[in-house]
N, C-alpha and C positions, 0 to 999 in steps of 0.2 A: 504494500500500500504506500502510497506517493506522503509520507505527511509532512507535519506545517514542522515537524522539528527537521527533518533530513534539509529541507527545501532553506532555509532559514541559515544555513551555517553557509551559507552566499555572503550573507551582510557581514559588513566592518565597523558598524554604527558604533555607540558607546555600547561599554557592556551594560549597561541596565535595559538601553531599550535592545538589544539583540535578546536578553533575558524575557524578554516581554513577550516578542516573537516569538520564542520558544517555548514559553509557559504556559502563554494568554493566564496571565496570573488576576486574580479577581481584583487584589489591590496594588495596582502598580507604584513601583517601588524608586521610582523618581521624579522629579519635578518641574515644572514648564520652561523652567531658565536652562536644563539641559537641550531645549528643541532650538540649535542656534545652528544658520549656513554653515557649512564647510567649507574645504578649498574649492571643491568639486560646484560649487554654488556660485563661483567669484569668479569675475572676468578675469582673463589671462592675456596679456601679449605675449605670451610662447607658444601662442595653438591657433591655428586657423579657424576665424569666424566665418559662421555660415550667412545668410541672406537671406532677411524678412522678408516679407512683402505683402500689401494686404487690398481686401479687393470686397466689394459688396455683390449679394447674391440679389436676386427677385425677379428669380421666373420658376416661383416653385409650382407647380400644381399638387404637391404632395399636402403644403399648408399656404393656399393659396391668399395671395395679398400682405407676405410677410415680405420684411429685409431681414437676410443676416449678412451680420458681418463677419471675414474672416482672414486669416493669417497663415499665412505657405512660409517656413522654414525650408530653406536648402542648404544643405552642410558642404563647406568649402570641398569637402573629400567627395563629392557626387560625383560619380563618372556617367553621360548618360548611355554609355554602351552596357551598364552594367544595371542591375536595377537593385533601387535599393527597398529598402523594409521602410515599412510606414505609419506614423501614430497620430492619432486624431486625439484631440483634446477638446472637450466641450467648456464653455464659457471659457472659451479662446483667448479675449485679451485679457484676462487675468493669468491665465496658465503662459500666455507664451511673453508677457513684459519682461524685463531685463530686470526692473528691480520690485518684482512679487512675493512672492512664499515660494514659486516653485521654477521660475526663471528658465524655463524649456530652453531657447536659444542658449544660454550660458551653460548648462548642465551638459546642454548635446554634444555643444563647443569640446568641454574639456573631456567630455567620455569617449566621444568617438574620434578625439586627436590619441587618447592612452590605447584606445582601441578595447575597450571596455564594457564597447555596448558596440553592433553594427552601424555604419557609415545608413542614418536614417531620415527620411523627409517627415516633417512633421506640419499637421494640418490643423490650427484651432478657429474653432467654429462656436460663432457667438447665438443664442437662441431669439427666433425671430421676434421680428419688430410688427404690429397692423399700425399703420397709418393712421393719425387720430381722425375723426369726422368734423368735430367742433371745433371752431377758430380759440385756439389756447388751449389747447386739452394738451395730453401727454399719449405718447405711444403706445399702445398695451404690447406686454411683454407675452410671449406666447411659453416662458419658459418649463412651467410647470409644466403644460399641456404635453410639450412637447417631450421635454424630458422623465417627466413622473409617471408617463403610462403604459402601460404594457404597449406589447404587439408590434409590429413591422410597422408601421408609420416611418420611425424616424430613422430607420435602417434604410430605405425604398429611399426616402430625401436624402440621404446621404450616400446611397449607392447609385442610385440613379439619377440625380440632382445636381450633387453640390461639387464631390469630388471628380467626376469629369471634368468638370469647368476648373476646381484648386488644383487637380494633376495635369491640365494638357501639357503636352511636351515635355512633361517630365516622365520615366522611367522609373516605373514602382512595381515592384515584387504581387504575381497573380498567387503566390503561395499565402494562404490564409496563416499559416505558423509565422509569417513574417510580417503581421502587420495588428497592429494592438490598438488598442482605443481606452482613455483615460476620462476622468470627470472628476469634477470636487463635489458632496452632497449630493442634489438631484443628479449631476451632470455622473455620479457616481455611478448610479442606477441604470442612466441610460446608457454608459459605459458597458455594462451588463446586460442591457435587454438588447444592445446591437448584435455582441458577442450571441449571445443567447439563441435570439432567430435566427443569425446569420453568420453561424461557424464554417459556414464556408467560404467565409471575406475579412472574418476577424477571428483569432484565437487565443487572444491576448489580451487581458484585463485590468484596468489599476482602480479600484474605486476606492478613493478617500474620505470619511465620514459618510461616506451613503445613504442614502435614505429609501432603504427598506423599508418603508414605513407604510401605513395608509392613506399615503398624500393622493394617489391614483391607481390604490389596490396593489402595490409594492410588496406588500408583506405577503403577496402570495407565493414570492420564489422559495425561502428554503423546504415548503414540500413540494414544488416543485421540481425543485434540487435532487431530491429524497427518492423523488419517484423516478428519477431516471438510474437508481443502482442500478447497477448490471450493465446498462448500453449509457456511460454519460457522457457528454458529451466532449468534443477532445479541446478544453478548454484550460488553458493558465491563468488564474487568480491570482489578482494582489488585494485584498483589503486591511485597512488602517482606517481606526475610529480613535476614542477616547473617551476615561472613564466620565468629561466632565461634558459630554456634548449633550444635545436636545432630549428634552422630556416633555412631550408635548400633546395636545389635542390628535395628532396622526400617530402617534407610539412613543418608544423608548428607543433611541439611537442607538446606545449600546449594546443592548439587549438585543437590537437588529443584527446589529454585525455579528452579535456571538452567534446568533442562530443561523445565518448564513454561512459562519465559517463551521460551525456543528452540522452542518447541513452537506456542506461540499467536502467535510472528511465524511462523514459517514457513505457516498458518494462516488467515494475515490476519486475527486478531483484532483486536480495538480493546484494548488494553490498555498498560501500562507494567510497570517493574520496577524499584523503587527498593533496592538494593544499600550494604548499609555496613557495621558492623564487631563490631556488638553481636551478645548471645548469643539464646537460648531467654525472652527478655522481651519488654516494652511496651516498652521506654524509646526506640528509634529509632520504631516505629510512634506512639506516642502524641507525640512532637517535631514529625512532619508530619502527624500527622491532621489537622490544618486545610486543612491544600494537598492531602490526598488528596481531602477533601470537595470543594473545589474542582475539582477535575480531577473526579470523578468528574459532577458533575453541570454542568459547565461550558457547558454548550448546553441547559439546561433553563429554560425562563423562571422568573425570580426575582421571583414576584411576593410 
């Protein structure tokens, strides 16, 4: 059986929270001043920077009459004879800023110059926008909808949609094992429902604080989960929550994640469960996003 201790001895984190990982201990056993950048988080002039670039969508028919906006990552090391491996990140410009919790561009920079994680294009993708009607109104965010609910929806917009338009003429890997999708919270979930429906385009998971929850019927995954012993699906999990995150009207965050990650060992998933102390933030996910990276593609050739 694949478990979250074998999979876990990846990370280089401090020992308390690699302890964590390894434990999923009830009361973790350090404190939020421990969830501080690394080198691996800090701009380098010794490593080749890759190339933003950002562009708006709005010819969806899948959620029609949105914008989203979005962000193409190209890593200076792109060959396009060669195709590389590809990660989506929902709520885009936060995950892919330079100076966030989790600083994509900067992290990619210095892991795939050590060669630590594969030479990858990364795509972040912001949750649509409708157009207000009334003169002074504000945009409605379509995020919840979008990201909170079951089903192919948001998989079919982003496979038939969005990434044609963020990948033309680039050179991206048709192997589902090479190509991940990430979210912070909601964006956590639908990080999960893409993989989910569509392991045959994503195999690859990172969801941080997740919201498993009953925002849009969420909490139905771990029997879900459950009920695919025997045939499951050939999926890698990362999730990372915290003892101190939401407790609310749609559930218990923590309680979510344990049952997800109790859910995907029982399962025999490929996954881990990194556990520690922080709230409904970046600041524990973005501290190990460099050793998530690493674990998650740790059997991938680094070329």
């Amino acid at each position: 059986m694949r478990t979250r201790t074998a999979l876990a001895s990846c990370f280089d984190v401090r020992p308390s929270t690699l302890l964590l990982s390894l434990l999923l201990a009830a009361s973790p056993l350090h404190s939020a001043d421990d969830y501080k950048l690394g080198v691996n988080s800090q701009p380098s002039a010794a490593v080749p920077h890759g190339e933003v670039r950002s562009a708006t969508f709005t010819a969806s028919k899948v959620f029609p009459g949105t914008t989203h906006e979005f962000q193409v990552y190209v890593p200076k090391q792109y060959n396009p004879a060669k195709p590389a491996c590809l990660m989506v990140f929902f709520d885009g410009t936060g995950m892919m800023s330079a100076t966030g919790a989790y600083r994509v561009p900067v992290v990619f920079d210095n892991l795939i110059a050590k060669k630590e994680m594969p030479v990858t294009i990364a795509v972040g993708i912001n949750p649509g926008n409708v157009a207000p009607i009334a003169p002074g109104a504000k945009a409605r965010s379509q995020r919840s909808y979008e990201y909170d609910s079951l089903g192919e929806a948001n998989a079919r917009f982003l496979l038939e949609e969005l990434l044609p338009v963020a990948l033309k003429d680039l050179n991206v890997t048709a192997d589902p094992a090479g190509r991940a999708v990430c979210g912070n919270s909601s964006g956590g979930i639908a990080a999960f429902t893409i993989a989910w429906e569509r392991p045959d385009s994503f195999r690859k998971v990172v969801s941080h604080i997740g919201s498993f929850t009953n925002i849009q019927g969420g909490h139905v995954y771990p029997g879900l989960i459950r009920k695919s012993k025997g045939e499951p699906k050939p999926l890698r999990v990362f999730l990372q929550d915290g003892s101190n995150d939401l407790d609310n009207l749609h559930g218990n965050w923590p309680l979510a994640s344990h049952d997800m990650a109790a859910a995907l060992k029982f399962a025999d998933y490929d996954h881990t469960f990194v556990f520690g102390t922080e709230g409904h933030n970046g600041k524990h996910g973005g501290a190990i996003f460099p050793d998530t990276l690493r674990w998650l593609w740790r059997d991938w050739p680094k070329n």
